[in-house]
C-alpha positions as CSV (number, residue, x, y, z in Angstrom):
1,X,-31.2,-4.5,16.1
2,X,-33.5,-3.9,19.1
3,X,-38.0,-5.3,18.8
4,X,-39.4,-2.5,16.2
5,X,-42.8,-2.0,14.9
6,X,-41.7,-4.0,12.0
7,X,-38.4,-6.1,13.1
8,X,-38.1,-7.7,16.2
9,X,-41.5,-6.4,17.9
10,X,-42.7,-7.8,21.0
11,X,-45.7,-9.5,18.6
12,X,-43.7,-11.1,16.7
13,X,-41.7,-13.5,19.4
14,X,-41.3,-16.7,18.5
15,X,-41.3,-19.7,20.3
16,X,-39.8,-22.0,17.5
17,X,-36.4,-23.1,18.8
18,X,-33.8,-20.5,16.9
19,X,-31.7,-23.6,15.6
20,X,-34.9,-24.6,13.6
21,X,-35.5,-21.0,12.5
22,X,-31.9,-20.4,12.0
23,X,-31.5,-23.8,9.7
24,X,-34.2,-22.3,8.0
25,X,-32.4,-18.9,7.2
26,X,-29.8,-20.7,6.2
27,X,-31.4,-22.8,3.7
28,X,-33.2,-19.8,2.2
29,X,-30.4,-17.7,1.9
30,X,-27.7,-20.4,0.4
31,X,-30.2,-23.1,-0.9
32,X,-27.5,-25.5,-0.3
33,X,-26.1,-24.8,3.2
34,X,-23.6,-27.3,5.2
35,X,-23.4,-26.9,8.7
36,X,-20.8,-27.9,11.6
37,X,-21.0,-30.2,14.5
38,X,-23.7,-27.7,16.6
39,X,-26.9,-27.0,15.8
40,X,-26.1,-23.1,15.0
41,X,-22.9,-23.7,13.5
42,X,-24.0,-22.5,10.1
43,X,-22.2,-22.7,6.8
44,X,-18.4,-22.5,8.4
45,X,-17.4,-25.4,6.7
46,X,-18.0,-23.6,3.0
47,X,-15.0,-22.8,1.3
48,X,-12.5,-21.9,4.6
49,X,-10.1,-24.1,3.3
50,X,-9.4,-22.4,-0.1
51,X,-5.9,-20.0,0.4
52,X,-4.3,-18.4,-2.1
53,X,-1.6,-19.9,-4.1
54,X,1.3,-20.6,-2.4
55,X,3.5,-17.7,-1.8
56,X,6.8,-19.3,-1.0
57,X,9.4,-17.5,-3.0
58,X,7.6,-14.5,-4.1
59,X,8.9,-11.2,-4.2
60,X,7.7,-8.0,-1.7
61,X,3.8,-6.8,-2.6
62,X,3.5,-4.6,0.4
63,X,6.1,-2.0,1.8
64,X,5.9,-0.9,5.5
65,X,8.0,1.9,6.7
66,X,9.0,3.0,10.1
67,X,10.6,6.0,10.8
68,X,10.6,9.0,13.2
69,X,11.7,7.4,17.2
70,X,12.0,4.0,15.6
71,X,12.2,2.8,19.5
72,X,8.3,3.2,19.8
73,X,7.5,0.8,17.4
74,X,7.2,-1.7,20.1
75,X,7.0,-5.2,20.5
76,X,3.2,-5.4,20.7
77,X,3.0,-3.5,18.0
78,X,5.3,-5.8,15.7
79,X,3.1,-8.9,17.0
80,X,0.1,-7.4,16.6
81,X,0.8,-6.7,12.6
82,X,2.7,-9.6,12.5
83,X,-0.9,-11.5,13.5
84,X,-3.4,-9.3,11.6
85,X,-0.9,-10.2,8.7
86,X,-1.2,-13.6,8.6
87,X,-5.0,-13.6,8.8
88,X,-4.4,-12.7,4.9
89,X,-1.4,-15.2,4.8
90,X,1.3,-12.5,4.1
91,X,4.4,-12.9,6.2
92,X,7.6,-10.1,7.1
93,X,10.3,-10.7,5.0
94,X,8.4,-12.7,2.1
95,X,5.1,-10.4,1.0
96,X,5.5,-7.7,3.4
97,X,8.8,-5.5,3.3
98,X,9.5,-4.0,6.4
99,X,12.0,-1.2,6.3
100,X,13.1,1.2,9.2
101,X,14.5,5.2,8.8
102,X,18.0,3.7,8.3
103,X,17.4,1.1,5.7
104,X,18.2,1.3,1.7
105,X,15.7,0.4,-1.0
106,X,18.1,0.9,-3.3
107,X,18.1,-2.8,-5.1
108,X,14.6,-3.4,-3.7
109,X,11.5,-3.8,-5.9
110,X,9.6,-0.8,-6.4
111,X,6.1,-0.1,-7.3
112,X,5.3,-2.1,-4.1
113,X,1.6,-0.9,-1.7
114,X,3.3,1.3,0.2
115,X,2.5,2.9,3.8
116,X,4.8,4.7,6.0
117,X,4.7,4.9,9.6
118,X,6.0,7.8,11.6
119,X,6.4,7.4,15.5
120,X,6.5,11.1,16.8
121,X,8.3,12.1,20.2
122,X,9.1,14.5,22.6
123,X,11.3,17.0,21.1
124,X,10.3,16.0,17.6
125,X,12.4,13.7,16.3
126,X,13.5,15.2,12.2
127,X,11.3,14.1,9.5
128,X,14.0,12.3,7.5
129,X,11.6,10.5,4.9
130,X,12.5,7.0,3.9
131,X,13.5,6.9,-0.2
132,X,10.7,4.1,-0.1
133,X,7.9,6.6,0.6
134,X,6.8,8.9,-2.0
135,X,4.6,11.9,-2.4
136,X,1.1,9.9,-3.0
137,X,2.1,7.5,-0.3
138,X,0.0,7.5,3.2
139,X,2.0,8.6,6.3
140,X,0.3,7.4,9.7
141,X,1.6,9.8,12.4
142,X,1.8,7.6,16.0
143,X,1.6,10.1,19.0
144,X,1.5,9.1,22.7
145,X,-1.9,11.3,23.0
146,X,-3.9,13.2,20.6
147,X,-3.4,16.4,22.1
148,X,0.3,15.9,21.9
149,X,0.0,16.4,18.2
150,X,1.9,20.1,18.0
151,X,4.9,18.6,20.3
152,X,6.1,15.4,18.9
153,X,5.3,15.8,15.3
154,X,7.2,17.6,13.1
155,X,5.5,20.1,10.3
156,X,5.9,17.9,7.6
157,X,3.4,15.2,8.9
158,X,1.3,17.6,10.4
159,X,-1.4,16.7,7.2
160,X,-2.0,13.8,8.1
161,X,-4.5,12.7,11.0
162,X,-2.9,10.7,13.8
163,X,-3.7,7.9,15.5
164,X,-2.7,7.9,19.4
165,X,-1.2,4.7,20.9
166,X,-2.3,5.6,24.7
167,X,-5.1,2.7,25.1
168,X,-5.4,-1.1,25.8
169,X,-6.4,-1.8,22.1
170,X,-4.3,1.2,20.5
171,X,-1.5,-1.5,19.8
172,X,-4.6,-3.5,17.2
173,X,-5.9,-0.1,15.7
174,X,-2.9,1.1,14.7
175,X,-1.8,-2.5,13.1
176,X,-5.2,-2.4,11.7
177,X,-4.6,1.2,10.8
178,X,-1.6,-0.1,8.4
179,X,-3.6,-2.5,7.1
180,X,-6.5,-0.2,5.8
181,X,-3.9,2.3,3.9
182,X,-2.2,-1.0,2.4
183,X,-5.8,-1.8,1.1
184,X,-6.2,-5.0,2.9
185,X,-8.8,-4.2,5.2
186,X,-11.3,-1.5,4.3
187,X,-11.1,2.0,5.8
188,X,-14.9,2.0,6.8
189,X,-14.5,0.1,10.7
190,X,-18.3,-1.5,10.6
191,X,-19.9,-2.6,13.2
192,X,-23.5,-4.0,13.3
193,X,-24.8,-3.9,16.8
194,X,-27.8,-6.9,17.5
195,X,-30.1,-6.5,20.7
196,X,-33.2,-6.5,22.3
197,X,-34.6,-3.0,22.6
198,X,-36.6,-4.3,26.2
199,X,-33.9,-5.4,27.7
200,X,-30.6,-3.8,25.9
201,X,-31.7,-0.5,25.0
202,X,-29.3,2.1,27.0
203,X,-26.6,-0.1,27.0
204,X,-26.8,-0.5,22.9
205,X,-26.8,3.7,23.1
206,X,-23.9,3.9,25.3
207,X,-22.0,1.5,23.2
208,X,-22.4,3.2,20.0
209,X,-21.2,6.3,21.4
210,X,-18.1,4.7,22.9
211,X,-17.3,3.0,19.7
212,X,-18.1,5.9,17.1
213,X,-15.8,8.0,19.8
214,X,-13.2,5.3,18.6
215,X,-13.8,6.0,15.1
216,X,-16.0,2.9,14.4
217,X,-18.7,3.3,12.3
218,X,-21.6,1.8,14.0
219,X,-25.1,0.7,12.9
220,X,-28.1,1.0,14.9
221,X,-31.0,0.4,14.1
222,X,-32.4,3.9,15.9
223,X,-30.2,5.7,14.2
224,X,-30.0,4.7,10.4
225,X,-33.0,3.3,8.9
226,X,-34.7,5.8,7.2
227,X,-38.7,6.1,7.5
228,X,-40.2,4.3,4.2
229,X,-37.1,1.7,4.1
230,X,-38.1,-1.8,4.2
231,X,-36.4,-2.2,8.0
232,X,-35.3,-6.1,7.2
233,X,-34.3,-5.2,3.6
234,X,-32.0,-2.5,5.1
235,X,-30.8,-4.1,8.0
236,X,-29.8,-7.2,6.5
237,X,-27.5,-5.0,3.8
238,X,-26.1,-3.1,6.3
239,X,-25.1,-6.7,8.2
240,X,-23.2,-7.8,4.8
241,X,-21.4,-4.4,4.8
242,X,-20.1,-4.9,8.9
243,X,-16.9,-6.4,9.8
244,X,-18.3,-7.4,13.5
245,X,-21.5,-8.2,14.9
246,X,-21.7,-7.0,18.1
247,X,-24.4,-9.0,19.9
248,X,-25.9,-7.9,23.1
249,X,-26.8,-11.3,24.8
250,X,-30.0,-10.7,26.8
251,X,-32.0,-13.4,28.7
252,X,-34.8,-13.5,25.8
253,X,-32.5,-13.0,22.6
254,X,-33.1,-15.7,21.2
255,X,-36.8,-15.5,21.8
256,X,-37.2,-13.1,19.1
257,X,-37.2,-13.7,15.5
258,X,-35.6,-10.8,14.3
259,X,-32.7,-11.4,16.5
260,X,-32.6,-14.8,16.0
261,X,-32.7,-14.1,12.1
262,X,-29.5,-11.4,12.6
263,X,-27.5,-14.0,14.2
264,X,-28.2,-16.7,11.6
265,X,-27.2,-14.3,8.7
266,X,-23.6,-13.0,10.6
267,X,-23.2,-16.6,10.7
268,X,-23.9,-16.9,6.4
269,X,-22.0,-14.0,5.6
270,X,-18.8,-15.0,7.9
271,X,-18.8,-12.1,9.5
272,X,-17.1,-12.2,12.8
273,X,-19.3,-12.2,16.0
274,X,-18.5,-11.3,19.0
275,X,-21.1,-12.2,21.9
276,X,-21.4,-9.8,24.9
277,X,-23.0,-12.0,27.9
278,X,-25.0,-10.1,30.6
279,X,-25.3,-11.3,34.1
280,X,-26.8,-14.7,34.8
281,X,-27.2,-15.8,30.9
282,X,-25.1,-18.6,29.9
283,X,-23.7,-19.2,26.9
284,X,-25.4,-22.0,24.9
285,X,-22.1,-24.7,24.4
286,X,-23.6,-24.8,20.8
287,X,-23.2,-21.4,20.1
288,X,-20.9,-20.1,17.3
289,X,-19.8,-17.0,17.6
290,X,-15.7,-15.9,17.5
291,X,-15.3,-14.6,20.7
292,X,-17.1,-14.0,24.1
293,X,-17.4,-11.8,27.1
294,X,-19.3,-12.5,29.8
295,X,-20.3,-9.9,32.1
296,X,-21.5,-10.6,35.7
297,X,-23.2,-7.3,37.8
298,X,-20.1,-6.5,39.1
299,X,-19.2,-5.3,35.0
300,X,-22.2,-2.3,35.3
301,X,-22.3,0.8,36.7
302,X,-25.0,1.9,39.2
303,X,-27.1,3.4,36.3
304,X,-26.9,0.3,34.6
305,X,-24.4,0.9,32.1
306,X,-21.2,-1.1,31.2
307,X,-18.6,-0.1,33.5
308,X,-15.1,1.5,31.7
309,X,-12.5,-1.4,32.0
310,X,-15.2,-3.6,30.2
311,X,-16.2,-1.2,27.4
312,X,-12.4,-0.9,26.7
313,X,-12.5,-4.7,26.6
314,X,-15.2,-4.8,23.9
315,X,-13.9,-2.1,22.0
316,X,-10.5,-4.2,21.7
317,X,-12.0,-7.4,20.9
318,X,-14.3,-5.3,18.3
319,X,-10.9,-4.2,17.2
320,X,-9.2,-7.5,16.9
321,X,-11.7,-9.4,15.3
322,X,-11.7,-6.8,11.9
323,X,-8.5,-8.4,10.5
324,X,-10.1,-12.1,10.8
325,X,-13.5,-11.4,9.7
326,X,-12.3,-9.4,6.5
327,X,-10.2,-12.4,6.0
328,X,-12.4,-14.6,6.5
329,X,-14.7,-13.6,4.3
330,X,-11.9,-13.0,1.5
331,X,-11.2,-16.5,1.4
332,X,-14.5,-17.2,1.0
333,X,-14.8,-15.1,-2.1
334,X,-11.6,-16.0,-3.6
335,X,-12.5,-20.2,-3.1
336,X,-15.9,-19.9,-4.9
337,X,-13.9,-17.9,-7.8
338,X,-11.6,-20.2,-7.8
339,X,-13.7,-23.3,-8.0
340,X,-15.3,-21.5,-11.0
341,X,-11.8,-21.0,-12.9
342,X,-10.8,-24.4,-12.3
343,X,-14.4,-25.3,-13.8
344,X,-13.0,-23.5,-16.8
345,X,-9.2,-25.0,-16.7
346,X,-8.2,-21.1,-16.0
347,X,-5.4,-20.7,-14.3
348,X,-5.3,-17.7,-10.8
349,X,-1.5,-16.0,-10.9
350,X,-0.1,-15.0,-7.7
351,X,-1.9,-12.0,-5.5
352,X,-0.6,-8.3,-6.0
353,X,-2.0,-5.1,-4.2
354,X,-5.3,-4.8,-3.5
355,X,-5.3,-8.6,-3.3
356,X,-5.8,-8.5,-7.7
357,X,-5.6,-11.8,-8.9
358,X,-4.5,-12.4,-12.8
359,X,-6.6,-15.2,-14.2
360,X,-5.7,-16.8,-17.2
361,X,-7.5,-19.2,-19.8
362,X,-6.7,-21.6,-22.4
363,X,-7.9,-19.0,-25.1
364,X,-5.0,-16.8,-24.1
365,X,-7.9,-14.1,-22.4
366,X,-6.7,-12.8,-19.2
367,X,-9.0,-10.7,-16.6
368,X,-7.6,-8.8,-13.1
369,X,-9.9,-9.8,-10.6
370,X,-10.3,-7.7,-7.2
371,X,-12.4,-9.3,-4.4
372,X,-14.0,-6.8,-1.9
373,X,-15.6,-7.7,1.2
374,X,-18.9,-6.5,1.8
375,X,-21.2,-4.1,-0.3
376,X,-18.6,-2.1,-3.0
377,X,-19.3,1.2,-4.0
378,X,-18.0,3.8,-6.3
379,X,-15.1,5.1,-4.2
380,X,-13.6,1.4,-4.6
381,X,-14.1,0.8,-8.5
382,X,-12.3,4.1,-8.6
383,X,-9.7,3.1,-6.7
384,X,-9.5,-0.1,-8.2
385,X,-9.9,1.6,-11.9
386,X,-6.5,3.2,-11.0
387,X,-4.8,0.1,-10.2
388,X,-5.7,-1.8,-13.4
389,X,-3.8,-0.1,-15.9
390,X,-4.8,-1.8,-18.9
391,X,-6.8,-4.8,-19.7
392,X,-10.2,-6.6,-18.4
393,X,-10.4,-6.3,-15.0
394,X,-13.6,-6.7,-12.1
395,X,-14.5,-6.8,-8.6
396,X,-15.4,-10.1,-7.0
397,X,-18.4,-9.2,-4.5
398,X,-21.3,-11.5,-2.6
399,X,-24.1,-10.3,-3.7
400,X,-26.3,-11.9,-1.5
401,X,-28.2,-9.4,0.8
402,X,-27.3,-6.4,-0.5
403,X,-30.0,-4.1,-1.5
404,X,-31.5,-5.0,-5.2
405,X,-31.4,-0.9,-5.6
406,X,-27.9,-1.1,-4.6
407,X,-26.7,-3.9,-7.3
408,X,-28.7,-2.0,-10.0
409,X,-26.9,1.2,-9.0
410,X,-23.6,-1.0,-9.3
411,X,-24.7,-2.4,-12.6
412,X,-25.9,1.0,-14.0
413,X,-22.0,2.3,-12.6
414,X,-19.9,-0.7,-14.4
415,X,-21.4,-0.1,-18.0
416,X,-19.0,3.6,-17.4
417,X,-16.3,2.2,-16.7
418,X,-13.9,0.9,-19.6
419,X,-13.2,-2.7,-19.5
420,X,-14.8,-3.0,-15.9
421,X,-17.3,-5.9,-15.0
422,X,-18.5,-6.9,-12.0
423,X,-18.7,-10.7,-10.8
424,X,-21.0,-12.3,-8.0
425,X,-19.3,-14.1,-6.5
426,X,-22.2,-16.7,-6.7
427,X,-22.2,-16.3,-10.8
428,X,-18.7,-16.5,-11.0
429,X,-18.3,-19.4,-13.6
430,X,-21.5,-17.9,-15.8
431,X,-19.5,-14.3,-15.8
432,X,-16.1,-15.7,-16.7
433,X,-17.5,-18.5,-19.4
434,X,-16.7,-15.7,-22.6
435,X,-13.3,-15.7,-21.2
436,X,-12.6,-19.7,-21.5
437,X,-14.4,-19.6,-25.1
């Protein structure tokens, strides 16, 4: 966010140094906080070790198919999947089923997440749909340009909006792209943008054009807090819904306690940062962010604005950093469940779609758990109500930051919704304690 009349004003500088302010927000927020090596290394040691049991063996939860001109399903492509993949620990040819045009399902498990892919060309190739993909499946049409829509795809995909693989990060977005209609990553591309209004102002602007043009959805804090909103209150829930924190780093950033308190919480709630430098402001070797680009004057424009070549850097390290943070912060959710089931000698089956978890206890009680990163909403239980077609089953959420009207609204939703609950993640052994009983 940029120095408001209420957060990160000009008045309200600090001088404090942000490590001690930072330790601080990090206490408040997690009462128990453990911190790494560096002084703003906050809270990356909780819970990054916990993975999800081991997969070796299992059978196919995700389906991918390619079809169309096969050929354009390049090599980048297939590494960058193969990558974003194994941020969530799936692997080709063990969870993930990859199948091309030509390949038979016949003998293959069905009911599987299922997306299919079709590369378009020029003269249309023929929509010969794979016997994998069925009518309520998603279909992401790959052009070499948008406007090329109406010559290399064929009428039968023409429904569905395509995604153009013409740009140095197109290769990501449309791995990513596969990834959102498999439900591993969610379909809402958030981005929190973090600056200082006296010394980033126009350059946060031009950014959030150039990324919303890329079909990000961007916070800033000019844009969305409504007058009458408690600024912090709504900034800080709109920081636990982003993926990426974008972060503008201005010679005085850290001289201001707003920014100083944005950077602390990314940090809290995992999500991924990545650190824009401007000319002549070093990066502090203490630092932890996930990635960084420094820019020297050469990287702006006469009118003071990021040149192309590095916006089209930023947006593909904004783009590449989605798969990790949402994985990231999925482990984290599923290792403070777990810890609680293990509390309770429950048992956590193998992952299926949607990342569901069976849990199991001694009494014999079972419960579907679905962990969702960032602040659910009522498009999600709905999704997730169809999924679960019989028995107990919640969503796993961190609660912390998220608006107190906004978890009362969730509260008021679940008591609608047949055998639905919902679990913080933080309350996990007090909401699962009937179940081990």
């Amino acid at each position: 966010m940029g120095d408001s009349i209420v957060g990160g004003a000009e008045t309200n500088d600090v001088s404090v140094p942000y490590a001690n302010l930072l330790h601080a927000v990090a206490q408040t927020a997690l009462g128990t906080a453990q911190y790494g090596t560096g002084p703003i290394q906050i809270a990356r040691g909780i819970d990054m070790c916990w993975k999800l049991p081991d997969s070796a063996g299992m059978e196919p939860i995700y389906r991918i198919c390619i079809f169309g001109d096969e050929s354009r399903f390049s090599d980048q492509i297939r590494t960058c999947l193969t990558n974003q993949l194994a941020e969530f620990d799936l692997k080709v040819g063990q969870e993930v089923d990859l199948l091309f045009g030509s390949d038979e399902s016949t003998g293959r498990p069905e009911n599987l997440a299922t997306v299919g892919v079709f590369f378009g060309a020029s003269p249309k190739p023929k929509y010969q749909s794979p016997s994998a993909i069925q009518d309520h499946h998603p279909v992401i049409p790959v052009v070499s340009q948008l406007v090329q829509c109406s010559k290399e795809l064929p009428e039968e995909v023409s429904a569905f909006n395509a995604i153009a693989n013409d740009g140095a990060s197109s290769d990501t977005a449309i791995a990513s792209s596969i990834l959102e209609c498999l439900g591993l990553m969610p379909s809402r591309r958030r981005v929190f943008l973090s600056y200082r209004r006296t010394e980033a102002r126009e350059v946060a602007l031009q950014l959030f054009d150039e990324l919303s043009a890329r079909q990000f959805d961007v916070f800033l804090d000019t844009h969305e807090v409504r007058p009458g909103a408690v600024f912090q209150d709504v900034l800080w829930h709109q920081l636990c819904d982003s993926d990426v924190m974008l972060m503008l780093d201005t010679e005085t950033y850290f001289e201001s306690r707003w920014t100083v308190e944005e950077f602390g919480k990314a940090n809290l709630k995992k999500a991924a940062i990545l650190r824009v430098g401007f000319p002549e402001v070093e990066r502090d070797k203490n630092l932890s962010v996930t990635e960084s680009i420094d820019l020297n004057a050469d990287g702006f424009d006469d009118d003071g604005l990021i040149n192309p070549a590095n916006v089209d850097r930023i947006a593909d390290g904004v783009e590449r950093l989605r798969s990790k943070s949402v994985a990231v912060r999925q482990a984290n959710l599923i290792g403070s469940y777990r810890t609680a089931v293990t509390q309770l000698d429950g048992k956590m089956e193998k992952p299926g779609p949607l990342r569901r978890l069976l849990t199991t206890f001694p009494t014999g009680q079972e419960i579907t758990v679905y962990p969702a990163v960032g602040v659910p909403t009522s498009d999600l239980v709905n999704k997730i109500a169809n999924d679960a077609v019989s028995g107990e089953f919640a969503v796993l959420y961190d609660s912390a930051g998220v608006l107190e009207s906004w978890q009362d609204h969730l509260e008021w939703l679940g008591f609608r919704v047949e055998n639905f609950r919902w679990i913080r993640a933080e309350a996990s052994a007090f909401a699962l304690k009937e179940f081990a009983q």
